[in-house]
C-alpha positions in Angstrom: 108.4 128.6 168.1 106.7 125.8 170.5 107.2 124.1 173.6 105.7 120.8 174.7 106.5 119.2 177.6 105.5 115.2 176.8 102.6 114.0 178.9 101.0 117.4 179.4 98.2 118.4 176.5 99.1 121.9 177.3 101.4 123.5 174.6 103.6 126.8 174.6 103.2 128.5 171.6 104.9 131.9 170.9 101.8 134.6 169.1 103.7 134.9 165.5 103.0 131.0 165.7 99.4 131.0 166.7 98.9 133.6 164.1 100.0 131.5 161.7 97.1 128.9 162.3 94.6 131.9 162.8 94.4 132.3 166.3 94.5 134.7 169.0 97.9 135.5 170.8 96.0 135.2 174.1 94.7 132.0 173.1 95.4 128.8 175.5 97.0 126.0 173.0 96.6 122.4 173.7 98.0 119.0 171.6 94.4 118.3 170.6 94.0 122.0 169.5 97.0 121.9 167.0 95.3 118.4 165.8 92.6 120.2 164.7 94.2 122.5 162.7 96.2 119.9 161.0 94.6 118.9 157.4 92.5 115.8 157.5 94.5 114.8 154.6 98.1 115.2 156.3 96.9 114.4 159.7 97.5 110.5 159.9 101.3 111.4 159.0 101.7 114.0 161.5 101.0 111.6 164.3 103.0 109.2 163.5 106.2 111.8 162.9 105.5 112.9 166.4 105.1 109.5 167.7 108.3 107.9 165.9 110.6 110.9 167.2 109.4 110.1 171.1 110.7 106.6 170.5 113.4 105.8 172.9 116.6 105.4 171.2 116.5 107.8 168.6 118.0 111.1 168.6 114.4 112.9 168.7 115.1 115.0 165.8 112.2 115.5 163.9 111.3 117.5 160.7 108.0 117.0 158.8 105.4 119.3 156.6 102.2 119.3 156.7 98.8 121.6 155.7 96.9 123.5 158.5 93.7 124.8 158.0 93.0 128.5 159.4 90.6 128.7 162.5 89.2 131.7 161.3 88.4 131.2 157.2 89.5 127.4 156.8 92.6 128.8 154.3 95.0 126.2 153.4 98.7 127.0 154.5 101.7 125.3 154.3 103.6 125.0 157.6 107.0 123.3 157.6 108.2 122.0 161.0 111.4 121.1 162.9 113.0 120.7 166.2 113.4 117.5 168.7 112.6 115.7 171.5 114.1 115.4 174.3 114.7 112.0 176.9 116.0 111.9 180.7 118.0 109.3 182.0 116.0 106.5 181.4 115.1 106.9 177.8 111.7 108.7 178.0 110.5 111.8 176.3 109.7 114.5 178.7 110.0 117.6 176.2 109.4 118.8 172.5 111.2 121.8 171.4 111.1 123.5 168.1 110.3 126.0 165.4 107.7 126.4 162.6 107.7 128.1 159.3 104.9 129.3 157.1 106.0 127.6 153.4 103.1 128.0 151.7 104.6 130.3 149.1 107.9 128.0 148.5 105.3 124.7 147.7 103.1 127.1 145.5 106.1 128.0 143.4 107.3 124.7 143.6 103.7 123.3 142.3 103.8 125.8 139.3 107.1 124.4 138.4 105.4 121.1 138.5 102.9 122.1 136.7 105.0 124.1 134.3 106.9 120.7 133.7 104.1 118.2 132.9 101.9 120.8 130.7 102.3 122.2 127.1 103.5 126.1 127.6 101.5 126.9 124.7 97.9 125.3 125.1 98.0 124.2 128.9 97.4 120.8 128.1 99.0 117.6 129.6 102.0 117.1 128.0 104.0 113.9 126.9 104.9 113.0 130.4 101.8 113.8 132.2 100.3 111.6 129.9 102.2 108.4 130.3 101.7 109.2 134.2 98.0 109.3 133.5 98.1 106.3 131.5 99.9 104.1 133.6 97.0 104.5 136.3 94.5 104.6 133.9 95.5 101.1 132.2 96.1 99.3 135.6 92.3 100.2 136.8 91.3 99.2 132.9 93.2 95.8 133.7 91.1 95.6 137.0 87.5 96.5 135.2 88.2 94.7 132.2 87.2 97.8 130.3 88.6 99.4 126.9 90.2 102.4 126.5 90.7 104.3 123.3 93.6 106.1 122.1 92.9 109.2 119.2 96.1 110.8 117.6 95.6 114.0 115.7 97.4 116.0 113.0 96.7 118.6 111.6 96.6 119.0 107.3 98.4 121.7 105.9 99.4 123.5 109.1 102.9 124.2 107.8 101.2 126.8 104.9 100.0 128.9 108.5 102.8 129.0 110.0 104.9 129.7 106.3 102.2 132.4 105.5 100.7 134.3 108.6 103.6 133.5 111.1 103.9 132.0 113.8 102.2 134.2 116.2 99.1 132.8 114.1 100.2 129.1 114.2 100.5 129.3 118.0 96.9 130.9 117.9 95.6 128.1 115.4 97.0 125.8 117.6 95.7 127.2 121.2 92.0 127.5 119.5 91.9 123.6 118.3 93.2 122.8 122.1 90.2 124.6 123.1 87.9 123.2 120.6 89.3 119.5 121.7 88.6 120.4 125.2 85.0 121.3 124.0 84.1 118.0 121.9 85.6 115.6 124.8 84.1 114.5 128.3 85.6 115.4 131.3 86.4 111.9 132.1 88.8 112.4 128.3 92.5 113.7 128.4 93.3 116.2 126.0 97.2 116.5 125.3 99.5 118.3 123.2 103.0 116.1 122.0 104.4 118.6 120.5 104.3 120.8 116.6 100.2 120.0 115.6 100.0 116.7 116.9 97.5 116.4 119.8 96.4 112.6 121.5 92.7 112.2 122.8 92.8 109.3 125.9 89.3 107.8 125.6 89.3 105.9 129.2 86.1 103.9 128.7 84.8 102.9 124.9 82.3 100.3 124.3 84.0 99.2 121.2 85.2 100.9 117.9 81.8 102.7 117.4 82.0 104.9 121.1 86.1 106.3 120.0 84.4 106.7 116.0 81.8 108.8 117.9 84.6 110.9 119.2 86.8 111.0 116.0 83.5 112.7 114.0 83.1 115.3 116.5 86.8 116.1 116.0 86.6 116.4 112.7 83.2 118.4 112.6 84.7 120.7 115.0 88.2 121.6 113.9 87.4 122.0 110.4 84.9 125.2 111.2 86.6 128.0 110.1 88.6 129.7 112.6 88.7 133.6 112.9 91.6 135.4 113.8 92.5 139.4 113.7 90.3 139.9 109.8 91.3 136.7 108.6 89.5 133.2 108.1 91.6 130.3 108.5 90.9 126.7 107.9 92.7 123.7 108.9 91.5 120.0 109.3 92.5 116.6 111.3 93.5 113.4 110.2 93.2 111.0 113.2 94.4 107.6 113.5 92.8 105.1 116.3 94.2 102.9 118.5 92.2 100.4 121.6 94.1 99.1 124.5 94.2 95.6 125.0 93.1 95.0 121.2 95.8 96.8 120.1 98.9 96.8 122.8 99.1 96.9 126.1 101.2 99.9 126.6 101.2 103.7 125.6 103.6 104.3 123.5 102.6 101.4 122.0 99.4 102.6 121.1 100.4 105.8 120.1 103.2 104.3 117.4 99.8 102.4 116.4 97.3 105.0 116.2 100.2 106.9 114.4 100.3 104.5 111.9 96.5 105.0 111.7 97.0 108.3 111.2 99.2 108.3 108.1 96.6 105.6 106.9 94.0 108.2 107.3 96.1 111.1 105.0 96.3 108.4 102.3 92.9 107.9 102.2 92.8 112.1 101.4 92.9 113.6 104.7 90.6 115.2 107.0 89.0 111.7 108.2 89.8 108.8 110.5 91.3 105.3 110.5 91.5 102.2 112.8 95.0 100.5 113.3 95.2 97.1 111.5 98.5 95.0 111.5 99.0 95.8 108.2 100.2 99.3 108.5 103.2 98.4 110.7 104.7 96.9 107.3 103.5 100.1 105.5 105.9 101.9 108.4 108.4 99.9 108.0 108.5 100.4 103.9 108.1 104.5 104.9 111.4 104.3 107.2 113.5 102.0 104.3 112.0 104.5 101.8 112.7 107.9 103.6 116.4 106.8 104.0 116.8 105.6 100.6 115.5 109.6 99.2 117.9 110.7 101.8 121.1 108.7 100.2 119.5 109.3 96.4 119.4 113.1 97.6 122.7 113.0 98.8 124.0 110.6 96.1 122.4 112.5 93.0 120.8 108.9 91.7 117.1 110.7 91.5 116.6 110.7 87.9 113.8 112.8 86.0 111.8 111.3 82.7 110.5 113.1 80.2 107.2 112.5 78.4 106.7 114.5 74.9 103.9 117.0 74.9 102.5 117.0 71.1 100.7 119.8 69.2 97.4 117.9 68.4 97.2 120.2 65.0 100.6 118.8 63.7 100.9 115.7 65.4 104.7 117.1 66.4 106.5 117.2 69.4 106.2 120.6 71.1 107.4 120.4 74.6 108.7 117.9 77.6 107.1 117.1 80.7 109.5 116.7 83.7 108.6 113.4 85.9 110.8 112.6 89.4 111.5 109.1 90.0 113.1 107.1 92.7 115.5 103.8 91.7 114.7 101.3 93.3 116.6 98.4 94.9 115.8 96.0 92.3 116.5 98.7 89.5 113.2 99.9 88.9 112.1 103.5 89.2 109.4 104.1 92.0 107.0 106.8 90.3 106.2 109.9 92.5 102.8 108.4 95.0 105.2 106.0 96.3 107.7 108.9 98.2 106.3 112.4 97.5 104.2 111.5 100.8 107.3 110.3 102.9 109.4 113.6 101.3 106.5 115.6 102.9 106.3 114.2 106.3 110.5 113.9 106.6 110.4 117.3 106.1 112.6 116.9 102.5 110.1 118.1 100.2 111.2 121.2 99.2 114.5 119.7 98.8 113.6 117.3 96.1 111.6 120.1 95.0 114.7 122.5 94.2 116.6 119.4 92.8 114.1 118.8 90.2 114.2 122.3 89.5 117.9 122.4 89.0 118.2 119.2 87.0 115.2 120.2 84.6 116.8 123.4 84.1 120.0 121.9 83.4 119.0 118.9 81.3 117.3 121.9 79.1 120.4 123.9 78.8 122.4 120.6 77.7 119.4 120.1 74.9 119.7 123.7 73.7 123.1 123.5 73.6 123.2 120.1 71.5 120.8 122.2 69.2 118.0 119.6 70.0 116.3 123.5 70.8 113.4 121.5 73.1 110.9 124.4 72.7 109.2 123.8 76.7 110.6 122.1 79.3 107.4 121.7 82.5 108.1 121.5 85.7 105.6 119.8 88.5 105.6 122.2 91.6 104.4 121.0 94.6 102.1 123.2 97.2 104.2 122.6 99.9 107.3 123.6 97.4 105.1 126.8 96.2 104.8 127.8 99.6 108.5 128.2 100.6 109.2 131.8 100.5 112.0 132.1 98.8 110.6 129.7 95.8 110.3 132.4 93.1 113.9 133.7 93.6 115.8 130.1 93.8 113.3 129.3 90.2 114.9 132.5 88.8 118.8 131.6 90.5 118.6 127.8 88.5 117.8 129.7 85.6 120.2 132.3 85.6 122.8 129.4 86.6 122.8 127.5 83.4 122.1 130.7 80.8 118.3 129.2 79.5 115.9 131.0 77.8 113.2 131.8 80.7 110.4 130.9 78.0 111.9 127.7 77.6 110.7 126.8 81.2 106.8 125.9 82.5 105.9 125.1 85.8 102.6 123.3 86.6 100.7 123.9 89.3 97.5 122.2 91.2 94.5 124.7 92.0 94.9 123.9 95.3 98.5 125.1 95.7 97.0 128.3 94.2 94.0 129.1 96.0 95.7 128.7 99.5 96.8 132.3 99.3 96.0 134.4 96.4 97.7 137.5 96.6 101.0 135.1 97.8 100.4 133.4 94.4 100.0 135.9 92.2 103.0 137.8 93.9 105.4 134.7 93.1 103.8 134.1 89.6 104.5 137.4 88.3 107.9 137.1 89.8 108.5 134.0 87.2 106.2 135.7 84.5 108.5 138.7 84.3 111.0 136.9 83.4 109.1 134.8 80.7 108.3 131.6 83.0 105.3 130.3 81.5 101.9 128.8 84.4 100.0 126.1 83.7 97.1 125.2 85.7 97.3 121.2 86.1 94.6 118.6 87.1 92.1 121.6 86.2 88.4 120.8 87.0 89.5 118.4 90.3 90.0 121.3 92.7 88.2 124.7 93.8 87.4 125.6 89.7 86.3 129.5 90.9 86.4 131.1 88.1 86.3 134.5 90.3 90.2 133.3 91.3 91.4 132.0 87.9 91.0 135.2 85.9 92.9 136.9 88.7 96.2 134.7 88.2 98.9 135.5 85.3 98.4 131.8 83.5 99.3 130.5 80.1 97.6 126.8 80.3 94.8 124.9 81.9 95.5 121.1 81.4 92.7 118.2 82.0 93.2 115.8 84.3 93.0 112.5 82.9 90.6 111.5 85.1 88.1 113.2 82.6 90.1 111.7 79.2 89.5 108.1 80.4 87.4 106.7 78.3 86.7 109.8 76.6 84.6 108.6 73.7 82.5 106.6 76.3 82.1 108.6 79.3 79.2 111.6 78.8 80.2 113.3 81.8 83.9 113.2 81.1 83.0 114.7 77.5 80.9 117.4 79.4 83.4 118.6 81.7 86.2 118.7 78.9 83.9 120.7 76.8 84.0 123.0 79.9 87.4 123.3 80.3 87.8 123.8 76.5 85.3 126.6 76.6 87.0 128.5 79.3 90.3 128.1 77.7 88.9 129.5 74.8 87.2 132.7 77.0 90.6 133.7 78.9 92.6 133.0 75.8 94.9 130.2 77.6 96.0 127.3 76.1 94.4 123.7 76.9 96.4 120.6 77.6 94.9 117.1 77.2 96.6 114.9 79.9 96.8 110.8 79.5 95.6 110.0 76.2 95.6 106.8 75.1 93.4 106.2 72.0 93.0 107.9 68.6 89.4 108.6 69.4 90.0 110.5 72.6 92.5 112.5 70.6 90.3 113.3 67.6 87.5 114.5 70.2 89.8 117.0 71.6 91.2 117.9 68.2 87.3 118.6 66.7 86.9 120.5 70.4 89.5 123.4 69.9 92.0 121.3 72.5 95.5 123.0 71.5 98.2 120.2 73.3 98.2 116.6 74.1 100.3 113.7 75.7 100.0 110.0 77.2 101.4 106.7 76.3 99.4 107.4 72.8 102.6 109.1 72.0 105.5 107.8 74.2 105.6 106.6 77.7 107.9 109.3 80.1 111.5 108.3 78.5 115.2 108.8 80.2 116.8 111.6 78.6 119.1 109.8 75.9 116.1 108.1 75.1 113.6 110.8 74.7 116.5 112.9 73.0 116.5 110.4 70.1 113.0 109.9 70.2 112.1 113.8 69.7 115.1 113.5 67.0 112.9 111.1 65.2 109.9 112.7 65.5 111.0 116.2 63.8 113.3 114.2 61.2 116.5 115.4 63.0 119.5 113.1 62.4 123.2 113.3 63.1 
């Protein structure tokens, strides 16, 4: 409690008071005392409360809170005051009454709550409100200093596999280590924030151009691809980051965030793990992603995606052995949009292993339709994607479409990329054998473009390497093509697998592969991918079936 009577510098101050500020119960208080112990910072304020609840007129009440600095060791404490002033008869403050409090551990709760709400729980950093705050101050004085600023947005490749595989415990660890490794490879002067899942922005406040935020882009990327180590294993993960500059750009952040967004999905086009700059052109490239995510969405819910089939031909014969599988997507004007236009989209919206499973279902079922017309289609491959491979429960929904429509199990081939395989190897080989003891046959596809350890490929159940066509172009022309073919063939040949030529398109190419001890071919040499009807009385032709 304190008493002042107004015009005196003397001050009655009870001792739980004075030990509040740090001094002694004996100690004689005055006005300019208590001044003294007011925060420099605060101290302007406190005047002017004291001043404004003397004014005659008012009803003296006053209530204000302010820091105070201990006498003895200068520690910061929150005091929060009330009480009023009182006036004679003619108006005039003669006397100050009130009480004090010691609040220092309501505002420190009260700041952690603050804190709590504009920082990510998980990695400490700024979050999505903090930053706007920031930015808004931070544009204003760019505006003033007719400077640049540079905003980075960051994804992550392939975190979903870390989270599917290790759990999340992991992911959040993944997660709280590239927080810290972004921390590491920006200045002070740089805010680091998290927006949420493995998307991080980098606030550049003063660039000197495109080259000073390119600067900053390669040291992310050097930095987040190093391995990371966690509890025995070794985990790898690796940015994409799209680039955005205020005033070129737009003028606002969540402007330039949609931008270097944009940027970002530019950047995974181009084969992730590297950087691009917004241009203009992307927003149409959004703007075809949004019309083409909803139209997968309706042909999902619809049933219109359609599968082709494109013959696979036993290069000794020259007869039709097999079918491969093909997704397409109808579009507006009645074509069929092939797989690079809106496997990408299916990815990011999250719907991949949804068209995944259809594909699955409908290949199986268009199977069972041919065996049952007696067309007996000896294979019927499947494309699997990595992100589809991944799902946990892929190897038992594969075996449930199966068992649905009563096929032969040996009837059924999925293809796989090496890089879907070598993720996880013990998780692969798990689900393959799953499949293979039921009589699933694996092919390896676009062999020769990924990891090609041989250490990993004799460890996984397979029945078929296939070469990419990258390596059949131009066969007869292209030594190193012929070389790397004459690989694969070898190693086919060593681990007893069969060997698929992928995209042929001359007579030449397929002799080569015929004198090489290649086993299976297919391209537009043969047939182009056909609807079902159409393939149906195509492969009728082929084997001299007629009704």
């Amino acid at each position: 409690m304190f008493d002042h009577f107004v015009g005196e510098r003397r001050l009655a101050w009870s001792p739980k008071l004075k030990e509040m500020f740090g001094l002694r119960a004996d100690a004689d208080m005055t006005l300019d005392m208590f001044y003294e112990c007011v925060h420099p910072e605060d101290l302007e304020e406190v005047r002017r409360v004291v001043l404004e609840s003397s004014k005659p007129g008012t009803d003296g009440r006053f209530h204000y809170e302010f820091r105070a600095l201990d006498r003895n060791d200068g520690k910061e404490r929150w005091i929060s005051t009330r009480g009023r002033t009182h006036f004679d008869e003619h108006g005039q403050a003669v006397r100050r009454v009130g009480v004090a409090v010691d609040i220092t551990e309501r505002r420190e709760a009260e700041r952690r709550v603050q804190e709590a709400a504009q920082h990510d729980s998980l990695t400490g950093l700024p979050n999505r409100a903090l930053l706007y705050e920031y930015c808004m101050h931070l544009f204003a004085q760019a505006d003033r200093l007719h400077a640049d600023c540079a905003v980075l947005f960051i994804d992550l490749d392939r975190f979903k596999p870390i989270n599917d595989l290790y759990g999340h415990d992991v992911g959040d660890k993944v997660l709280q280590e590239v927080a810290r490794r972004l921390l590491q490879c920006t200045r002070k002067e740089d805010i680091v924030s998290r927006l949420g899942g493995d998307e991080f922005i980098v606030i550049l406040p003063r660039v000197l151009g495109k080259e000073d935020s390119e600067t900053v882009a390669q040291h992310i990327l050097e930095s987040i691809r190093k391995t990371i180590q966690l509890n025995g294993l070794q985990i790898s993960v690796s940015p994409s980051i799209g680039i955005s500059l205020y005033r070129k750009d737009g003028s606002s952040i969540s402007e330039l965030i949609r931008y270097a967004d944009l940027a970002m999905y530019a950047a995974k086009r181009a084969g992730r793990d590297t950087f691009r700059h917004f241009i203009p052109e992307y927003l149409h490239l959004a703007e075809d992603r949004v019309e083409l995510e909803q139209r997968l969405k309706e042909a999902l819910r619809s049933g219109t995606l359609q599968l082709l089939y494109q013959p696979v031909i036993d290069i000794s014969t020259g007869k039709p052995v097999g079918a491969e599988a093909f997704i397409r997507l109808p579009d507006n004007n009645g074509s069929l949009l092939s797989p690079d236009r809106f496997i990408p989209i299916a990815e990011s919206a999250g719907l991949i292993d949804e068209v995944g499973f259809w594909v699955v279902r409908e290949a199986c079922r268009q199977q069972q339709r041919w065996q049952d017309s007696g067309l007996g289609v000896p294979s019927m491959s499947i494309n699997v994607s990595a992100s589809q491979f991944r799902h946990p429960e892929f190897a038992p929904r594969f075996i449930a479409a199966i068992d649905e429509y009563g096929i032969e199990p040996g009837r059924l081939e999925i293809e796989l990329t090496e890089s879907a395989l070598m993720e996880n190897i013990p998780d692969a080989v798990s689900k393959l054998d799953q499949l293979k003891s039921r009589g699933v046959r694996i092919a390896l596809d676009d062999f020769g473009t990924g990891y090609s350890n041989l250490g990993h490929l004799t460890s996984l159940p397979l029945d078929k390497l296939k070469i990419d066509r990258s390596f059949t172009d131009n066969l007869e022309s292209n030594e190193n093509g012929k070389s790397i073919a004459d690989t694969i063939l070898g190693i086919g040949r060593a681990l007893n697998l069969e060997v698929v030529g992928e995209g042929i398109e001359s007579e030449e190419v397929m002799r080569y592969l015929r004198d090489h001890g290649c086993d299976q071919v297919q391209g537009h040499l043969f047939s182009k991918p056909l609807a079902a009807p159409e393939f149906e009385s195509w492969y009728r032709s082929q084997l001299g079936l007629y009704h």
